[in-house]
Backbone as a ProteinNet text record, in pm:
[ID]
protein_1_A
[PRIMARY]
XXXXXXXXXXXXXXXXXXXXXXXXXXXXXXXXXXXXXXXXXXXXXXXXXXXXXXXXXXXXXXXXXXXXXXXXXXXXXXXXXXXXXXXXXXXXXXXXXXXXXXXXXXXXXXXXXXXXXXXXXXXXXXXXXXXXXXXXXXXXXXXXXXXXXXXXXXXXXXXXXXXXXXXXXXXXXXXXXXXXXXXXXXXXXXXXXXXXXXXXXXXXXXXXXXXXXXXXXXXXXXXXXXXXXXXXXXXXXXXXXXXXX
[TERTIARY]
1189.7	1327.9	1400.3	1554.1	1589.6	1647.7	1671	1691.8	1834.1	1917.8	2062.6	2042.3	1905.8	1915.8	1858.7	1742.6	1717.5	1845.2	1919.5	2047.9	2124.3	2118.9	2245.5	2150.6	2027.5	1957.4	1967.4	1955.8	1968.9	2137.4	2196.2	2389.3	2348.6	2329.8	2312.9	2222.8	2132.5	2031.3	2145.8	2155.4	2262.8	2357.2	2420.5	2551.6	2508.6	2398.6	2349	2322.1	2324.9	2240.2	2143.2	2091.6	1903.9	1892.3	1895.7	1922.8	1786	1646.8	1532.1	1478	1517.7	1477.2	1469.4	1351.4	1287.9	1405.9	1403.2	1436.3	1354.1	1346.6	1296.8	1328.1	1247.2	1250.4	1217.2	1355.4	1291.4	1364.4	1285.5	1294.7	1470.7	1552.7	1675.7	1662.9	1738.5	1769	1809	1896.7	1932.9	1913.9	1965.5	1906.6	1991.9	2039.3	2114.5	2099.8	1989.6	1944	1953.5	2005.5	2036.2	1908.8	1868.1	1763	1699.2	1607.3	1546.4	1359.4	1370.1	1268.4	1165.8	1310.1	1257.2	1198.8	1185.7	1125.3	963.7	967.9	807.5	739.2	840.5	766.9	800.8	768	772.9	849.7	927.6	962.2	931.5	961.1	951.3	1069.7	1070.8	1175.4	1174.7	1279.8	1220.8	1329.5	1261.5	1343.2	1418.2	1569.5	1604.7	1622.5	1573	1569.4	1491.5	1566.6	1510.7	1666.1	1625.4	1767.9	1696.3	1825	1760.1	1810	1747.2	1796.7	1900.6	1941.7	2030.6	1963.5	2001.7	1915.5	1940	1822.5	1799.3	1799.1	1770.1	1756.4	1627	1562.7	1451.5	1471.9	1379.5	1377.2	1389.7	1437.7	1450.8	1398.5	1382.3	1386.4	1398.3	1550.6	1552.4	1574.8	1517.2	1476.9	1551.7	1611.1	1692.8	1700.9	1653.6	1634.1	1706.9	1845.7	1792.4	1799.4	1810.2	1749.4	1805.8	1886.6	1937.9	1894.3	1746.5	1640.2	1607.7	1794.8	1782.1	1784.2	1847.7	1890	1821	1850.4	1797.2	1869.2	1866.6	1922.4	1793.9	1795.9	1731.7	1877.6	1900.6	1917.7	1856	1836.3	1739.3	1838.4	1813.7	1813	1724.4	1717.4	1623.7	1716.1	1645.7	1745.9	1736.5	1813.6	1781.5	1880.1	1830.4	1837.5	1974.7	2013.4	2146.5	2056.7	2173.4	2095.6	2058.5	1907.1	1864.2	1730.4	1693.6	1611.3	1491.5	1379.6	1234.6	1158.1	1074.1	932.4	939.6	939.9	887	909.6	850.3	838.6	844.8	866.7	896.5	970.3	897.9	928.3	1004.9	1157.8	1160	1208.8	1189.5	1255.2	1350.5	1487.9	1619	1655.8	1595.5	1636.2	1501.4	1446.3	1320.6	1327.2	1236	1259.4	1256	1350.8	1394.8	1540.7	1574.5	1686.7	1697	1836.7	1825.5	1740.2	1697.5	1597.2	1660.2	1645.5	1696.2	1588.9	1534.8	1459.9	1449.4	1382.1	1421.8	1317.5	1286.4	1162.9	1289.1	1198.3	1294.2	1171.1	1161.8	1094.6	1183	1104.8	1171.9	1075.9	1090.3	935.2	932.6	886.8	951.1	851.4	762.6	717.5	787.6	789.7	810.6	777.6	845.5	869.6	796.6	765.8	714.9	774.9	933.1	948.5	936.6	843.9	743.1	731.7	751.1	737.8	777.6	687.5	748.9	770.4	773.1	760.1	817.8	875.5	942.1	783.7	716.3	604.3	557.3	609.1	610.9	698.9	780.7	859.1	824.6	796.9	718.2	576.3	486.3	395.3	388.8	496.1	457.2	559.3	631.6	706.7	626.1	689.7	552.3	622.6	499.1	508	613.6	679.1	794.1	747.3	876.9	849.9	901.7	837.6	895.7	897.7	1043.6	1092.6	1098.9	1142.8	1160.3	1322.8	1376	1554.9	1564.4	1759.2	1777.9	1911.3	1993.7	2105	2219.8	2238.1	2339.3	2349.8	2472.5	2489.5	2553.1	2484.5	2567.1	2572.9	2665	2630.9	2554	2488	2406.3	2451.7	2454.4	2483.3	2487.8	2428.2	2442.5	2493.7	2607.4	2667.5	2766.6	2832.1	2919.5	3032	3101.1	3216	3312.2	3382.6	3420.9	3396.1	3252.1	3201	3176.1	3102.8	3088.3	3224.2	3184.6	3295.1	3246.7	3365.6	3343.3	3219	3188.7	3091.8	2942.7	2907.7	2812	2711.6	2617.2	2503	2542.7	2507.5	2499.9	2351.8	2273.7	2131.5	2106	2032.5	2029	1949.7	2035.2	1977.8	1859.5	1744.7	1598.7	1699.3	1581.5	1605.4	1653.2	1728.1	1754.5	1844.8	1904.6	1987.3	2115.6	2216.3	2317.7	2372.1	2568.4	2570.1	2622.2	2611.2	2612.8	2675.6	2807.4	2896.3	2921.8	2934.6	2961.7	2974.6	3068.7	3102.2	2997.3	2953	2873.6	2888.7	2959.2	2934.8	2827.1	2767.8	2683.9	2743.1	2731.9	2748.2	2663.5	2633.4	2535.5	2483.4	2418.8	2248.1	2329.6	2473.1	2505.7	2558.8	2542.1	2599.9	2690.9	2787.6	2896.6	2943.1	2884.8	2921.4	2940	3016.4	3022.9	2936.5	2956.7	2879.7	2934.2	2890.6	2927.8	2753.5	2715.2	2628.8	2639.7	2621.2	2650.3	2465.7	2419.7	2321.7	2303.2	2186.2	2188.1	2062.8	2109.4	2072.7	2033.2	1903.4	1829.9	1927.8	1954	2076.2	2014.3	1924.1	1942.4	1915.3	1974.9	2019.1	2222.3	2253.2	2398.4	2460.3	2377.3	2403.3	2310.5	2304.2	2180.3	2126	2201.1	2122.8	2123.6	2172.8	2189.4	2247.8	2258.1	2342.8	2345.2	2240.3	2258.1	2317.8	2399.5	2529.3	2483.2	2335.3	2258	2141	2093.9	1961.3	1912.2	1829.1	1783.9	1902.7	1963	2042.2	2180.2	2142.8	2278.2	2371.6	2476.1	2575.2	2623	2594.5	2613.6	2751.8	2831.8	2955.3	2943.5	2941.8	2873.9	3023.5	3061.2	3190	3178	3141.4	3097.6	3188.5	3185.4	3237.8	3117.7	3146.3	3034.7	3129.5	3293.8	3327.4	3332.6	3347.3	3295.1	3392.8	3512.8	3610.3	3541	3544.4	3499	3373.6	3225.2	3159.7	3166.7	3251.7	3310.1	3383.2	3444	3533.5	3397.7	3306.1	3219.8	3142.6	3085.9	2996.7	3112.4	3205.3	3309	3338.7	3377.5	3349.9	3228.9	3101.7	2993.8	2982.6	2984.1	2983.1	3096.7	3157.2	3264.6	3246.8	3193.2	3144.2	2994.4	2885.1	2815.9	2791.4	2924.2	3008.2	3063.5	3119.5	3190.9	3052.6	2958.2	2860	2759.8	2790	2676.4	2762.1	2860.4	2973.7	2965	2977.9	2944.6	2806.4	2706	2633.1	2487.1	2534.1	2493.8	2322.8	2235.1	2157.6	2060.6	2044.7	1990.7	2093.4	1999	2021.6	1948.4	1937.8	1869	2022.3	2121.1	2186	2142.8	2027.4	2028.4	1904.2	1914.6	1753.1	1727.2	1598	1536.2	1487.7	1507.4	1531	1444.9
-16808.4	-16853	-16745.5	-16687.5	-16621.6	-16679.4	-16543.1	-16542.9	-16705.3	-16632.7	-16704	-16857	-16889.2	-17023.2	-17050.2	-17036.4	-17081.8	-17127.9	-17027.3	-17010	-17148.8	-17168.6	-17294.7	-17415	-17450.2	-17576.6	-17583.3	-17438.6	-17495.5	-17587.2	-17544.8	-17590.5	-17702.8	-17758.5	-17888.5	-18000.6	-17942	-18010.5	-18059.3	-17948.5	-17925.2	-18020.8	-18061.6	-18140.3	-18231.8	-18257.1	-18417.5	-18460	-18355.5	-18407.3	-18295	-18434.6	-18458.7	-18441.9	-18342.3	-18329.4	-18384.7	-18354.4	-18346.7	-18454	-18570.2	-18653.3	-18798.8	-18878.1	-18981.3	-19113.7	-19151.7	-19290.5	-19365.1	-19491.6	-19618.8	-19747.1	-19823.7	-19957.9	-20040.5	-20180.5	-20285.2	-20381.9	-20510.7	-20609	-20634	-20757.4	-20772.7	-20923.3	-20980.9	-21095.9	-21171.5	-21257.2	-21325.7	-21455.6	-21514.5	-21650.6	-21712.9	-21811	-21914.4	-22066.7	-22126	-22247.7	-22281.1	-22415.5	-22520.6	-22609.3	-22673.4	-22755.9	-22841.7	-22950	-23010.2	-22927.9	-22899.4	-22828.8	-22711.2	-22605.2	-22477.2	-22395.9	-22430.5	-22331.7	-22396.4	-22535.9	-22541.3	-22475.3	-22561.4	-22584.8	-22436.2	-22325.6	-22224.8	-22239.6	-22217.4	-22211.8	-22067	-22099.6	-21981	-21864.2	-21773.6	-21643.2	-21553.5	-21607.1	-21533.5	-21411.9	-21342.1	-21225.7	-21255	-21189.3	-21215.2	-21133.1	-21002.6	-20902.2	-20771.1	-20657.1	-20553.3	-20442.3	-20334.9	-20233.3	-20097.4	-20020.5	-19858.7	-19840.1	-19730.2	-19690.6	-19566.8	-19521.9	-19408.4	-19317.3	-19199.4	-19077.7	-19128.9	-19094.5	-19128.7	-19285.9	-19389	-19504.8	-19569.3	-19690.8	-19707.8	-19916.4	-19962.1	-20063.8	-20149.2	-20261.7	-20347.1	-20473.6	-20566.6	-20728.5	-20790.1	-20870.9	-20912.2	-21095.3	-21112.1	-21270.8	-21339.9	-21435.6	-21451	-21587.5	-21688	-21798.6	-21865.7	-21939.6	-22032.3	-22170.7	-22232.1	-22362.3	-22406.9	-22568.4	-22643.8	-22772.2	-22798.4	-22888.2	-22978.5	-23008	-23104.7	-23031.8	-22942.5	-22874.9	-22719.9	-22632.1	-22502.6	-22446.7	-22314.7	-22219.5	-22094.4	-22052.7	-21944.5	-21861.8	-21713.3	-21658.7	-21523	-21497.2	-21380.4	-21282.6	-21147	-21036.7	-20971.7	-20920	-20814.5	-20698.4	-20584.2	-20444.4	-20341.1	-20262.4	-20072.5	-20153.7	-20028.6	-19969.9	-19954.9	-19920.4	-19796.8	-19692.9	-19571.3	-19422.2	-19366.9	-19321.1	-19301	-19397.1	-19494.9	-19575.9	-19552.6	-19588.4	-19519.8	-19690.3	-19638.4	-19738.2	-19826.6	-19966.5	-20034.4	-20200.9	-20247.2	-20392.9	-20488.6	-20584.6	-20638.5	-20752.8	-20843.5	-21012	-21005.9	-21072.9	-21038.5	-21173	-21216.2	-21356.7	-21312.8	-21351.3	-21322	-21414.4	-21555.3	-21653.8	-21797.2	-21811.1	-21921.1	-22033.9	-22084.7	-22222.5	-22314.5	-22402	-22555.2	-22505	-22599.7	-22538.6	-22518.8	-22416.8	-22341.5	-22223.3	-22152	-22078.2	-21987.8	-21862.6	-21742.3	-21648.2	-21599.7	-21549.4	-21451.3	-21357.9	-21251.7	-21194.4	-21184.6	-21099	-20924.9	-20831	-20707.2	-20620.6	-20599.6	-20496	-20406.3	-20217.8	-20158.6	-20035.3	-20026	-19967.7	-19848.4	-19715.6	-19707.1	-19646.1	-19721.3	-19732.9	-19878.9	-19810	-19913.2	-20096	-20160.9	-20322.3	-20350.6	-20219.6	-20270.4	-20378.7	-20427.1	-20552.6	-20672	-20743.4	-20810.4	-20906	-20951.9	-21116	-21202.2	-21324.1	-21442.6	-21553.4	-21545.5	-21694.6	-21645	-21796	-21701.9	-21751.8	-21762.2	-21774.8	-21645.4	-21517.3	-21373.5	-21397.3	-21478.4	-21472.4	-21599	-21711.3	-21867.6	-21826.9	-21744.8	-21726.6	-21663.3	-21648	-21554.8	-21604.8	-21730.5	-21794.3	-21848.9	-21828.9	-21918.4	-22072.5	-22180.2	-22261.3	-22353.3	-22463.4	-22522.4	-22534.1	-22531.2	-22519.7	-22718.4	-22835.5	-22962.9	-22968	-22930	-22945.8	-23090.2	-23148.6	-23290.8	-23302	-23388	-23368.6	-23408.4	-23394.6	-23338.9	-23478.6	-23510.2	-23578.7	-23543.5	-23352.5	-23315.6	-23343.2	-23396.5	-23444.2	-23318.7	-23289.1	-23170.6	-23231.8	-23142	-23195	-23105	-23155.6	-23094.2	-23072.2	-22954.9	-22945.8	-22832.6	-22740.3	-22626.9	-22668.7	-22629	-22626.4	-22517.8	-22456.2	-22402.3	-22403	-22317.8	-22249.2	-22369.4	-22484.1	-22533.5	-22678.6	-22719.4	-22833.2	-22876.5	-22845.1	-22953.2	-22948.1	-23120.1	-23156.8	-23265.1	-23342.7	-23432.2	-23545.1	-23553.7	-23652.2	-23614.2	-23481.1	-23432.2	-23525.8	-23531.2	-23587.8	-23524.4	-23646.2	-23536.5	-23596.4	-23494.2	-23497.5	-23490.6	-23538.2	-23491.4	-23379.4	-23272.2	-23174.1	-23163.5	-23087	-23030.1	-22953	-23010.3	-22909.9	-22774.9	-22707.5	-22585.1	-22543.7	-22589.8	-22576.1	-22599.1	-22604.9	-22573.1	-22636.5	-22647.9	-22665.2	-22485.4	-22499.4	-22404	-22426.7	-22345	-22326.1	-22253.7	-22177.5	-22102.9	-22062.9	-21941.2	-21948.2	-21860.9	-21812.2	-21703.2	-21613.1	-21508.1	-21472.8	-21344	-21364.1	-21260.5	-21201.8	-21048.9	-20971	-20839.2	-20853.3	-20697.2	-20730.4	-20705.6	-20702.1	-20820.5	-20780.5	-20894.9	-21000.5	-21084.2	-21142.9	-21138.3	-21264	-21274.8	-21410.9	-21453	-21628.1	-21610.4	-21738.1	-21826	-21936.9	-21978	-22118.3	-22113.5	-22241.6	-22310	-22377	-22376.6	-22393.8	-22430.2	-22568.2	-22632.3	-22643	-22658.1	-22711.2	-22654.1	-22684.9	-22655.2	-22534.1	-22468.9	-22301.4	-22269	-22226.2	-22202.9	-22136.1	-22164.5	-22137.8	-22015.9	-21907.5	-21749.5	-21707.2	-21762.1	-21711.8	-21682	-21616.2	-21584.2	-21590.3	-21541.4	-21544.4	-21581.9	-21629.6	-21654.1	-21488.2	-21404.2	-21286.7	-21180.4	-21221.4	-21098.4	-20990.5	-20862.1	-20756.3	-20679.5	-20758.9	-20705	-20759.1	-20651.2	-20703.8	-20637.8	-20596.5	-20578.4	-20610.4	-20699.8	-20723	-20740.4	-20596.4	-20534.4	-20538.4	-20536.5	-20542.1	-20582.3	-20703.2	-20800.2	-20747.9	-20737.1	-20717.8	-20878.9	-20890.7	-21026.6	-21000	-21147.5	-21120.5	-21254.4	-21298	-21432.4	-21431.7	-21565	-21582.9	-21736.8	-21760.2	-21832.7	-21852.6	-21990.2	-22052.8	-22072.2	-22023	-22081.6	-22087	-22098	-22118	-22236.5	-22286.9	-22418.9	-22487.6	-22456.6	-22583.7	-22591.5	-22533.3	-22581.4	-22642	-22613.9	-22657.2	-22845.5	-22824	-22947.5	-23042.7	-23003.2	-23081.6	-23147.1	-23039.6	-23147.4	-23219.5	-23184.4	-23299.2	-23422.9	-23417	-23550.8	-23618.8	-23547.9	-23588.8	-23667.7	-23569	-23645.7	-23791.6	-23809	-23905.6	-24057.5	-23976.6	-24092.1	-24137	-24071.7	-24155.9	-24172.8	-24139.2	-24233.8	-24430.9	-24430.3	-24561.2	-24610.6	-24570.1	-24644.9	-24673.8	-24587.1	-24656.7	-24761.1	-24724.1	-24837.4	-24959.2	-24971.1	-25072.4	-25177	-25051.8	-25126.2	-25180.8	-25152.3	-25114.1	-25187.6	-25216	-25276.4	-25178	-25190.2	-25133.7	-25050.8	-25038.5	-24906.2	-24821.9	-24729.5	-24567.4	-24528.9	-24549.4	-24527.1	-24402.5	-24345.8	-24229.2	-24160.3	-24148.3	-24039.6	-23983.6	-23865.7	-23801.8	-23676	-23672.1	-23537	-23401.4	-23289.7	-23194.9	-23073.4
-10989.8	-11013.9	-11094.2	-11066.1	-11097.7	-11252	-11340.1	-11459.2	-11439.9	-11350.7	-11356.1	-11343.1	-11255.1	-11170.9	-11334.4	-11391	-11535.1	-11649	-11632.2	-11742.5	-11653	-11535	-11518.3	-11514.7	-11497.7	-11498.1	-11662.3	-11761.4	-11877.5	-11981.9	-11877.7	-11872.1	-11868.6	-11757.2	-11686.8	-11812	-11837.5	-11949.4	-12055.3	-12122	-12254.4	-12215.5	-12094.8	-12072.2	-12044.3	-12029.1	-12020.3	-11876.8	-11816.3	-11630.3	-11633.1	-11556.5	-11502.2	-11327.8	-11326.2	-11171	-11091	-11187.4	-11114.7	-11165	-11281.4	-11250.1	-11177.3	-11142.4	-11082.4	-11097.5	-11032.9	-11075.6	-11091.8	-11128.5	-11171.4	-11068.8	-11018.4	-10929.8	-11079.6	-11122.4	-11237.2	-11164.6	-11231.7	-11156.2	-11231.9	-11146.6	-11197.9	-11188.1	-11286.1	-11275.2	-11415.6	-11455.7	-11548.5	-11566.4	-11729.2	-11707.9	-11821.7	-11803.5	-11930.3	-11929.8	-12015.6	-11951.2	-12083.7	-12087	-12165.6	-12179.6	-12285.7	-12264.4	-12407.5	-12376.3	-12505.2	-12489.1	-12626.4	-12658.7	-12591	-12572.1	-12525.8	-12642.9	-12740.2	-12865.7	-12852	-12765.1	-12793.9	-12616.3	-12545.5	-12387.6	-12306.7	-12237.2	-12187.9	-12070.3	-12019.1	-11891.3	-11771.8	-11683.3	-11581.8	-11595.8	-11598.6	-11557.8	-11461.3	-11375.5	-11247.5	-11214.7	-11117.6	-11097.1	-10974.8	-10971.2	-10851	-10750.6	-10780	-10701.7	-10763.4	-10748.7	-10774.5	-10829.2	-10845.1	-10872.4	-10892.4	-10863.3	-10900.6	-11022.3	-11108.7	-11239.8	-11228	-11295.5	-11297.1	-11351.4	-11359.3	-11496.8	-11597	-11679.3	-11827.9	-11831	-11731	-11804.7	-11722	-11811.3	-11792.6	-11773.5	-11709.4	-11702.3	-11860.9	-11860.7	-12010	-11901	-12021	-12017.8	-12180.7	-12177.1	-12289.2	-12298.8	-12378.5	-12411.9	-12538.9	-12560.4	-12660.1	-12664.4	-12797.8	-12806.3	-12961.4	-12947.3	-13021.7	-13017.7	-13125.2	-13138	-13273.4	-13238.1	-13317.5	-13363.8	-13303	-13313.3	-13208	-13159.6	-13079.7	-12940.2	-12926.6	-12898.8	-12853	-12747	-12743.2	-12600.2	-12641.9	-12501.1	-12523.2	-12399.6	-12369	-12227.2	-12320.7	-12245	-12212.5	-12061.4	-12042.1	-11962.7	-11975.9	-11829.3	-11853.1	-11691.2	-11722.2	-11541.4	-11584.8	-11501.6	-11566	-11573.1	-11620.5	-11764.3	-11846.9	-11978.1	-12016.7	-12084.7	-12134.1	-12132.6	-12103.6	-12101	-12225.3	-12279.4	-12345.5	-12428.8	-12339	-12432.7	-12414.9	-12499.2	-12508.7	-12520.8	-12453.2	-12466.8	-12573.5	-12584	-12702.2	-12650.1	-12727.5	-12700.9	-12824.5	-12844.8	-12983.8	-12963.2	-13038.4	-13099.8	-13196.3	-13237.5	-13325.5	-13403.1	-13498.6	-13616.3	-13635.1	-13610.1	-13641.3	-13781.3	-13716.6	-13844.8	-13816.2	-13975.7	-13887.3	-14022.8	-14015.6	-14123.1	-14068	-14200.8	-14134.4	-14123.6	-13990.2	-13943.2	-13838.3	-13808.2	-13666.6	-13674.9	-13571.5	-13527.9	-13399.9	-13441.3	-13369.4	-13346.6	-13250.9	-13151.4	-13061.4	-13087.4	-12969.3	-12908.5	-12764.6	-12731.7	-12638.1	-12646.6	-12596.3	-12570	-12463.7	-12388.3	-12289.9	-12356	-12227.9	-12229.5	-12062.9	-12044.8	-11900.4	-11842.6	-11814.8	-11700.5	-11624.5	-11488.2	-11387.6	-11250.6	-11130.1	-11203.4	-11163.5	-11151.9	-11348.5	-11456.2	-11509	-11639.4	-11601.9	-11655.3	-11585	-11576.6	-11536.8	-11605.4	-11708.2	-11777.1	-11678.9	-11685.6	-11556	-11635.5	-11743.7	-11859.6	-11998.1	-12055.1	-12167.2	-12321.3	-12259.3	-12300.6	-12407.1	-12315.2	-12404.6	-12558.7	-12555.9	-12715.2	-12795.4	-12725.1	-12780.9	-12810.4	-12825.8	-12850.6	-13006.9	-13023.9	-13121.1	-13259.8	-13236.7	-13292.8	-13407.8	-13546.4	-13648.5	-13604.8	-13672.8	-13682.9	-13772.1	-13684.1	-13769.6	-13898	-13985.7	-14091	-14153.3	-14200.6	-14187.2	-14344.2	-14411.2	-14522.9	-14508.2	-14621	-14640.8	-14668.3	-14602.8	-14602.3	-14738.5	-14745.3	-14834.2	-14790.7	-14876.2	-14861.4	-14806.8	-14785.6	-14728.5	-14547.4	-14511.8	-14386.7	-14294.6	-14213.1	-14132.6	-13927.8	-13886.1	-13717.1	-13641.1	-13545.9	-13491.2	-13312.2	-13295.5	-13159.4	-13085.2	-12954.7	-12895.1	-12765.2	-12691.6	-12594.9	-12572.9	-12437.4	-12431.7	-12482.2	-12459.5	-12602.9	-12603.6	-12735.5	-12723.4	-12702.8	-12635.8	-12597.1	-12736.1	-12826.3	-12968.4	-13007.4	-13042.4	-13103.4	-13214.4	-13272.5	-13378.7	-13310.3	-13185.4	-13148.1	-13190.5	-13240.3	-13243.8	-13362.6	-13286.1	-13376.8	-13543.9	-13593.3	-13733.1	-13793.2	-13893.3	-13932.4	-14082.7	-14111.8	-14324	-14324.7	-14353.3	-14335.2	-14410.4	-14389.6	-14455.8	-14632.7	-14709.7	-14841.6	-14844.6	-14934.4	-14916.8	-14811.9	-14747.9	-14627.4	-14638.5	-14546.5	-14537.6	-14376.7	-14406.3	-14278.7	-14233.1	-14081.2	-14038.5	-13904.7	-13863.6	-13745	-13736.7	-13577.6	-13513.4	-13398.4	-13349.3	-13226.1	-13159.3	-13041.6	-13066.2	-12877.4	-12905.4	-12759.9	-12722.6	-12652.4	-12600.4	-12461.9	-12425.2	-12387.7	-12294.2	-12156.4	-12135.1	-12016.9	-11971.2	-11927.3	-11795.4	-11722.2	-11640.5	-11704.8	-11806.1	-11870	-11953.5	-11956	-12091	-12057.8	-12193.1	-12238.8	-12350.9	-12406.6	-12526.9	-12533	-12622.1	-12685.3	-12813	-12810	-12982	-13033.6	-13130.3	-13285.1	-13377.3	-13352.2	-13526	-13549.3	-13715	-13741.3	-13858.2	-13921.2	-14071.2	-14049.4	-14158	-14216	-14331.3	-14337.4	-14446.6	-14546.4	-14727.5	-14767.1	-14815	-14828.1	-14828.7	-14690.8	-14578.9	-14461.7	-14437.3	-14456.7	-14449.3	-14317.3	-14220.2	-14072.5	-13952.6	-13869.1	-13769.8	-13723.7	-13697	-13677.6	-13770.9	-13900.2	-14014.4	-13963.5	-13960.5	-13964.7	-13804.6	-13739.5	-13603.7	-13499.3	-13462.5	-13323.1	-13205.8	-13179.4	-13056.6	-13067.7	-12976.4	-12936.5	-12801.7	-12799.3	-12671.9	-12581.7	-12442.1	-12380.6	-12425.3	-12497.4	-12505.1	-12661.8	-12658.1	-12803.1	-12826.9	-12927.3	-13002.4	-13087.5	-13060.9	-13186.9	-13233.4	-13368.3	-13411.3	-13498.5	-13465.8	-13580.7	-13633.1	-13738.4	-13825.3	-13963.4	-13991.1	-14127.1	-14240.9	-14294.3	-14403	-14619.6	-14582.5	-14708.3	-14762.9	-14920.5	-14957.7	-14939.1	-14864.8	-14832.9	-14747.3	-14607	-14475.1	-14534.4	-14588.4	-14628	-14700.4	-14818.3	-14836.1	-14698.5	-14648.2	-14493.2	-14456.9	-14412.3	-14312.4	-14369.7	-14534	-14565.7	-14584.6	-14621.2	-14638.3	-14505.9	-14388.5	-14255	-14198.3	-14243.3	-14241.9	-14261.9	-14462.9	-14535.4	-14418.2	-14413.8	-14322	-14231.5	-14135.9	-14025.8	-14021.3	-14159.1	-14166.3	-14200.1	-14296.8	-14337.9	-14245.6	-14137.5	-14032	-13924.7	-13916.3	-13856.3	-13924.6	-14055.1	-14099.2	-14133.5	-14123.3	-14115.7	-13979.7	-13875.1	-13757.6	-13714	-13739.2	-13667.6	-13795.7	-13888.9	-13992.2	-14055.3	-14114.9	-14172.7	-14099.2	-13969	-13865.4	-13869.2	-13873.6	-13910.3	-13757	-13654.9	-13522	-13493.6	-13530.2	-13455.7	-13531.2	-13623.2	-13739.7	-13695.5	-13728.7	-13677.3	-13765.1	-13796.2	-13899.4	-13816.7	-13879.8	-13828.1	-13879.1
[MASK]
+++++++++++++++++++++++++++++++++++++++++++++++++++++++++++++++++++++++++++++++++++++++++++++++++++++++++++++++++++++++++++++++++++++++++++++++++++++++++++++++++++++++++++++++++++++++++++++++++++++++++++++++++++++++++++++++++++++++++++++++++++++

């Protein structure tokens, strides 16, 4: 190879094209499933096809769970990378306790079909065990649904010791996807945010917009308090809409 052909493959490098390299075959497919007790029971994740990669990117699969007790979503993709990502795999505790519970499995890897998980079994495995504080008198509501769907009907729970209420909007972003949802439930009180300081996990960019000042704080336990009295008014000394968490 001549001196010159060296000097322009080294241009090309420097500017960020990969003329000679491979692509990648990863599996593709997404997932947003609503459900009662996906933090214990595993479900299936299936792929719905296949895709080519571009230069510089490598297959991902990202897994993302949480959980409001009563409540749980799992959302998944899986497909090529952003350009530049390297090998690694990782579980990660975003937020755990009594409470809500935030979850992440993220793999990216960078041989043929090798994102390959068929179960979200890969991130429930590795989840510690609930943590069963003993409640506490503060009343909060409990509820995960799409953006807007909770409302004042929402279960409300005595929250576990140490806790807090906790709302928020939360949209995720990437990997094929972009939703909202809404998150009410109570939050371990040296937890500040369900995902602390990170606004990416694996594929997806997270934007979490949340109340947590002591008026709003005050509003809902007084809200609470109120329509616990109007039900025990009606409904006389069962507590059967109330549930521990």
């Amino acid at each position: 190879m001549s001196v010159c052909a060296i000097q322009s493959l080294l241009i090309l490098f420097l500017l960020g094209f990969y003329p000679c390299l491979d692509t990648l075959t990863c599996h593709k497919g997404i997932m947003l499933k609503f459900d009662n007790n996906l933090a214990i029971t595993p479900v299936e994740w299936f792929s719905l096809g296949t895709q080519k990669t571009d230069s510089r990117e490598i297959c991902q699969e990202t897994l993302l769970l949480i959980d409001v007790g009563e409540r749980s979503v799992l959302v998944g993709s899986k497909g090529s990378s952003s350009a530049g990502a390297q090998d690694s795999r990782a579980v990660t505790i975003h937020s755990q306790g009594s409470g809500v519970v935030a979850a992440s499995y993220v793999q990216y890897c960078s041989s043929d079909l090798c994102n390959e998980a068929n179960s979200s079994s890969v991130l429930l495995e590795s989840l510690p065990l609930p943590d069963f504080s003993p409640p506490g008198t503060l009343q909060c509501p409990v509820c995960l649904q799409f953006y807007g769907a909770c409302s004042r009907n929402s279960n409300f729970v005595f929250c576990p010791q140490n806790t807090r209420c906790y709302t928020a909007d939360i949209h995720i972003d990437g990997g094929g996807l972009s939703t909202n949802f809404s998150a009410d439930g109570c939050l371990a009180l040296s937890t500040k945010s369900l995902f602390g300081n990170s606004d990416t996990i694996g594929i997806f960019s997270i934007l979490e917009k949340h109340s947590d000042s002591l008026q709003d704080a005050a509003a809902r336990s007084t809200w609470a308090s109120l329509r616990l009295m109007t039900i025990l008014i009606s409904q006389g000394p069962s507590t059967k809409n109330f549930h521990l968490i």
